[in-house]
Each structure stands twice: as C-alpha cells, then as structure tokens.
C-alpha positions as CSV (number, residue, x, y, z in Angstrom):
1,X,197.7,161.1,68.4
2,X,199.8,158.6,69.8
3,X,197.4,156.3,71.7
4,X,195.1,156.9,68.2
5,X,198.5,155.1,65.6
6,X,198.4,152.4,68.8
7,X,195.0,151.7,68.7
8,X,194.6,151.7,64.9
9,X,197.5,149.4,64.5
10,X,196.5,146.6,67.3
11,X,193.3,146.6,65.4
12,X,194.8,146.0,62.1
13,X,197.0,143.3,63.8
14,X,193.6,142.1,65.8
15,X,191.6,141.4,62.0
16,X,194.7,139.7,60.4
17,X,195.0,137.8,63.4
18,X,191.3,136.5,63.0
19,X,191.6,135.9,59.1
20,X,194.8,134.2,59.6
21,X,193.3,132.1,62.3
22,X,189.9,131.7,60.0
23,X,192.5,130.1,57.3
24,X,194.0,127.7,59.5
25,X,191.2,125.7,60.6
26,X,190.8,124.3,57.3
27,X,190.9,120.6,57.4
28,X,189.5,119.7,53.9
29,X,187.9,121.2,51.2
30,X,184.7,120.5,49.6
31,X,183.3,121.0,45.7
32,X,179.3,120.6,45.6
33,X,177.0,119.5,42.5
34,X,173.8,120.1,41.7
35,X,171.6,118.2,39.3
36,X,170.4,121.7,37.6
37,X,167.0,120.3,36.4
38,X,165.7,118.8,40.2
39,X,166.8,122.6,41.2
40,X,165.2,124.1,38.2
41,X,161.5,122.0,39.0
42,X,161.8,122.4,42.7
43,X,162.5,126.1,42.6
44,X,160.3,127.3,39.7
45,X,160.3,131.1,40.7
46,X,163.8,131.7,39.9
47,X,163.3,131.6,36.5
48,X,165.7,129.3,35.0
49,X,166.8,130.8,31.8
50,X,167.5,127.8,29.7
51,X,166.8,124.3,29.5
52,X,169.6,122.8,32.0
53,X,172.1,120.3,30.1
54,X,172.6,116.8,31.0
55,X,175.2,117.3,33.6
56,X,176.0,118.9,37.3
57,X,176.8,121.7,37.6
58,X,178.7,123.4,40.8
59,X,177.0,124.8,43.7
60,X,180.1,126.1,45.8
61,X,184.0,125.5,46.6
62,X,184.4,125.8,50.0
63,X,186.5,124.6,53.2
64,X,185.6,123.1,56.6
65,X,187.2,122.4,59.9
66,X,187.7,119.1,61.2
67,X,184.2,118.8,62.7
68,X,182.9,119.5,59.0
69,X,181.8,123.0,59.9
70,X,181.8,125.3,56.5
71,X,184.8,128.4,57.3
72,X,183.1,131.6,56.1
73,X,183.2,135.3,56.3
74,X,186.7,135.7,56.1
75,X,188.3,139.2,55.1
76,X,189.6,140.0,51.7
77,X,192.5,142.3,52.8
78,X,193.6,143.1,49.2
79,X,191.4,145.5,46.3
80,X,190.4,143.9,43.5
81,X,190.4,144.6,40.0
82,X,187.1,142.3,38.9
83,X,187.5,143.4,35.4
84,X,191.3,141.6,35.3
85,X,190.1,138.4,37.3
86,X,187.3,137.6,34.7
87,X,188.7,138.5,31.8
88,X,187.2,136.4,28.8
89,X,189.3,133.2,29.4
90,X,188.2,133.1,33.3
91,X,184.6,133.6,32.6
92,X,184.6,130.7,29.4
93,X,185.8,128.5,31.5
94,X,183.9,128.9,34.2
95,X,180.5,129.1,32.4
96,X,181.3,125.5,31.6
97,X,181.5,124.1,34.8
98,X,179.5,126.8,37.2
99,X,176.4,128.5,35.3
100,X,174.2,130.8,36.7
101,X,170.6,129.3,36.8
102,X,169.2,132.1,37.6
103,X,168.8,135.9,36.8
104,X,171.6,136.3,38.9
105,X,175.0,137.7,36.7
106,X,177.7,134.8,36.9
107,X,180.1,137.0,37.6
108,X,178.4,138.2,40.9
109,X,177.9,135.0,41.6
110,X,181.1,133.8,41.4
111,X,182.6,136.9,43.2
112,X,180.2,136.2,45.8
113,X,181.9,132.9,46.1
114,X,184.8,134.0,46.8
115,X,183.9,136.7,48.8
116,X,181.8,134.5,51.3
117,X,184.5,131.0,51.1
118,X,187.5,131.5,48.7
119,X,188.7,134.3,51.6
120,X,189.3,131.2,53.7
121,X,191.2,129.0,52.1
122,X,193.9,132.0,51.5
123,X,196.9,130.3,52.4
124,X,196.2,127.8,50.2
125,X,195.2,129.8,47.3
126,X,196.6,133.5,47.3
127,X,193.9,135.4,45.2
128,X,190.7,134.7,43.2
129,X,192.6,133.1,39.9
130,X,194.0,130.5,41.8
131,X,190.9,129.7,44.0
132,X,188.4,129.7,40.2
133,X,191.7,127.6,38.4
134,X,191.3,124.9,41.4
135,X,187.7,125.1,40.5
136,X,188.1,124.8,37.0
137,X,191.0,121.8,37.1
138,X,188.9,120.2,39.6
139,X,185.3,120.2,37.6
140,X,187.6,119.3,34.3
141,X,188.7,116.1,36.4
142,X,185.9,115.3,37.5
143,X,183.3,116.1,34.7
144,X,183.7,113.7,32.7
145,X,183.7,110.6,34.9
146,X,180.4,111.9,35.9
147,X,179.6,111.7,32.4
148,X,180.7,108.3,32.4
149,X,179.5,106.6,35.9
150,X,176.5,108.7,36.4
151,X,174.8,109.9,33.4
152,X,176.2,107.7,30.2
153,X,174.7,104.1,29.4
154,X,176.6,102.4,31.4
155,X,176.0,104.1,34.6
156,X,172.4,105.7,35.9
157,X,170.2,106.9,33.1
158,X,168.7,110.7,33.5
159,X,165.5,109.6,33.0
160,X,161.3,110.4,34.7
161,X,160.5,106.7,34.4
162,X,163.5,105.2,35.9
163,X,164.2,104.7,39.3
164,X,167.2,103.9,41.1
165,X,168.2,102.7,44.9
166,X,170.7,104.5,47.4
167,X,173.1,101.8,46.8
168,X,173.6,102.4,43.2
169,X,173.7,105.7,43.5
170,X,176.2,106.1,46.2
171,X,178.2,103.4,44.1
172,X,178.3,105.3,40.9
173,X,179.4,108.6,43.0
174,X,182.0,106.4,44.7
175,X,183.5,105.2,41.4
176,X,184.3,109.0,40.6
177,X,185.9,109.8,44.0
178,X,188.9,107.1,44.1
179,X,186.3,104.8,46.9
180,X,186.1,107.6,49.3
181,X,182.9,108.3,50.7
182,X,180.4,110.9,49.4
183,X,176.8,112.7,50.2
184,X,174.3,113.3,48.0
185,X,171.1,114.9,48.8
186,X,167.3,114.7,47.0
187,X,163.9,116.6,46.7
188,X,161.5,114.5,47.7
189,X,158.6,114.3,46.0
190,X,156.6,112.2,48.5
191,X,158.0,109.5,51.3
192,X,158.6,106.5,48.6
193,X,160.3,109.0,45.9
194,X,162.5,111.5,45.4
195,X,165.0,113.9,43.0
196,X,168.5,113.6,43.0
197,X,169.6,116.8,43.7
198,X,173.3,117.6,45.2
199,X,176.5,115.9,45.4
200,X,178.9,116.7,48.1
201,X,182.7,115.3,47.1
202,X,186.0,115.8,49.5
203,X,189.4,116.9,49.1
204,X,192.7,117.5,51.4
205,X,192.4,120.9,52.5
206,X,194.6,121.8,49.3
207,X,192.2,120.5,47.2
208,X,194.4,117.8,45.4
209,X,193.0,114.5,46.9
210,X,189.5,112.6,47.7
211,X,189.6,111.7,51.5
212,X,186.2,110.7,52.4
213,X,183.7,113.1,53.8
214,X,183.1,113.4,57.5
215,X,179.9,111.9,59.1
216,X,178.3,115.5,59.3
217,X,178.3,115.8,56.0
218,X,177.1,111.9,55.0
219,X,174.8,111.7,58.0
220,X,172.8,114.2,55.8
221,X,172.3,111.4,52.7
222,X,169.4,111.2,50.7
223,X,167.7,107.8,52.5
224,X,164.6,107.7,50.3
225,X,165.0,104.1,48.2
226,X,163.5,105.5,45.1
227,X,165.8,107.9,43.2
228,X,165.1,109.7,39.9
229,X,167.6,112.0,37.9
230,X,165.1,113.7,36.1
231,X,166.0,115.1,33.0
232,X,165.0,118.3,30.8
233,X,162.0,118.6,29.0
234,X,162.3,119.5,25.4
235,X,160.9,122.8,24.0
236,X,157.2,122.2,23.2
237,X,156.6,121.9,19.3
238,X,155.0,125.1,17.8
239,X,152.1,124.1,17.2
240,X,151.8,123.0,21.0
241,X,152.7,126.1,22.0
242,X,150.0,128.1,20.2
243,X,147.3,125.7,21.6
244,X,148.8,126.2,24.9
245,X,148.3,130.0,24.4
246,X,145.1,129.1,23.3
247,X,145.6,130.2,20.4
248,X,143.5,128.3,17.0
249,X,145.4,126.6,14.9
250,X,144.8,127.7,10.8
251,X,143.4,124.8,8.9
252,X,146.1,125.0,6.0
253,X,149.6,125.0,6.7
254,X,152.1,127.5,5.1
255,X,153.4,125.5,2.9
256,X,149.7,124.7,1.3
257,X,149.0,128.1,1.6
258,X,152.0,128.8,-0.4
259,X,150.8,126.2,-2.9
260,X,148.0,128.0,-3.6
261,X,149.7,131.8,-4.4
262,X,151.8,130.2,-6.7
C-alpha cells in the first residue's frame, strides 16, 4: 500500500510538473481574426447560419513560445461548473466578439478553447473568466479601430469589386497594433487574386501590449498583390427566391388582388 500512495503521488507531482512547465514557456500571446464572409464562401458545407456582419470576428486566444510554437494540451486540474462560467453576461458578451459560424454551440466552442489553449496561459489567467474577460477587453479595444482603419470609408472598403495591395493592407492592420508587425492570411481564388481571410495580432505574454509577431508567424503573409474583403450578400428579394425555386410567379400582385375583393 505504501509503494501504491508513493507512486500515485510522484505521478500527481510528475503532471503538475508538466502543466507548470507547459505554462512557462509562454513568450507572447496571440488573438486571431477572421473575415467571417471569406470563411463562410470558402467553407460552404458548414452551413453558416446567418449572413456574417461587416466585421472580424475571433478565431482563437492562444500563447506561443519564443520560437512562435502554439502551447496546447495543457491540463485543467480544477472541475468546472460551465453553467456558472457562462452565465448570461459571459455568453452576451462573448457572442459579440466570438460567434459561432457554424452549427457548432458557442458555448462548446468556447469551452473548447479553453480546454485546448486557455489551460496554458494559467499563470497568467487563473480560471476561464479571466482568460474570456482578456478576450473580451481585448476584442472591445481592438474592435473598433478595425472598424475604423479597415472597414469604415477611410480605411479599406469591404467590397467584390475592389481590390487592394499587400501594402495597404498590412498598413491599415499596422495602424491598429501601435506599428508592430502583423500576419494576415487569404483564400486565394486564383494566382493574381485572393480573400482576405485571417488576422494574426501579438501581445506580451500577459496579453496587455502589441510586440510585433515573430517571423514564423509573418513569414506565413498573404503575398498575392490583389486583395478583396468581400462582403455579405443581401437576402435575395422574394420574388427572386420563388423563381429560384422555380416556382411561377402570379400575374397580379396581392395588393391588386386585394383591389379586386373589395
């Protein structure tokens, strides 16, 4: 029984020892946007459920090491109560910011997140709240100067028609992260075009500051000259829809119709 308690407790000490190590090799933290329409085209069979607004939303909150090397799989050691962690506030505020696009529950999603990279960054943030609150004070930060540099008049223009160089891009991103240097990725459509589609900005492994982002991460940058932020289609009209059904059309309209009853 003896040599059992000895074994069971340099095991315990063993796993803490890994997590605890796992936590300390965070050098920075990273917060990634997607464009949620380039995702939506690009990936039609997940079945976006609604028409994606004009804005990023996040992908994932992570940390790295020093070589840029995404820390996962680290060990929650304490039972959760989900039900207390997204109570109604939590999840408001985090729909704003970090949808599900898919038929995936949010709240899955987001547990997921924390399950597979908030675990990591534990000695930075002690539990779930604090890691989504980060998130959440972060995105609020950072939302609207997005708005502002990338999407608003006088930055780049959402729009299928308009294209737009690496430069500018990588300028307007820039403006939004103090200078420091960025990554953004694209779908590419052929070897001349492509779709915005993912944002990568860094932080001091707290997750207070922009430092710039390590050459893993930027080597990866979208290098196709032509860039389009494509933006949601509006609903077809109804009558389009019927005729897309193939569905006839009645020659009066209701209103005539109505006319006539009365």
């Amino acid at each position: 029984m003896k040599m059992t308690h000895l074994t069971i407790l340099f095991l315990t000490h063993l796993t803490l020892f890994f997590i605890c190590v796992c936590s300390q090799n965070i050098a920075q933290t990273q917060l990634v946007y997607k464009w949620s329409e380039t995702y939506c085209n690009e990936v039609p069979t997940v079945g976006c459920n609604q028409i994606p607004p004009l804005k990023f939303t996040l992908v994932g909150f992570w940390g790295t090491d020093s070589n840029g090397v995404i820390q996962q799989g680290c060990k929650d050691t304490v039972s959760r109560d989900w039900n207390k962690v997204f109570d109604t506030a939590m999840v408001n505020q985090l729909s704003q910011f970090w949808p599900s696009l898919t038929k995936q529950d949010p709240k899955d999603m987001w547990k997921e997140s924390w399950n597979t990279y908030g675990t990591c960054l534990t000695q930075k943030f002690k539990g779930p709240t604090q890691y989504f609150n980060r998130a959440s004070r972060l995105a609020n930060e950072i939302g609207d100067l997005l708005q502002c540099h990338l999407i608003n008049s006088n930055g780049i223009v959402p729009c299928d028609s308009a294209t737009y160089n690496n430069v500018e891009i990588l300028n307007s991103f820039k403006q939004v992260a103090s200078n420091k240097d960025v990554s953004f990725t694209c779908k590419k459509i052929n070897t001349t075009h492509a779709y915005l589609n993912q944002v990568t900005f860094c932080y001091t492994n707290d997750a207070k500051n922009f430092v710039n982002c390590p050459t893993s991460v930027t080597n990866k940058r979208c290098s196709v000259q032509n860039i389009i932020v494509p933006r949601p289609s509006p609903p077809a009209p109804a009558s389009q829809a019927l005729q897309m059904k193939g569905e006839e059309l009645p020659s009066n309209s209701l209103w005539e119709i109505l006319g006539q009853l009365f």
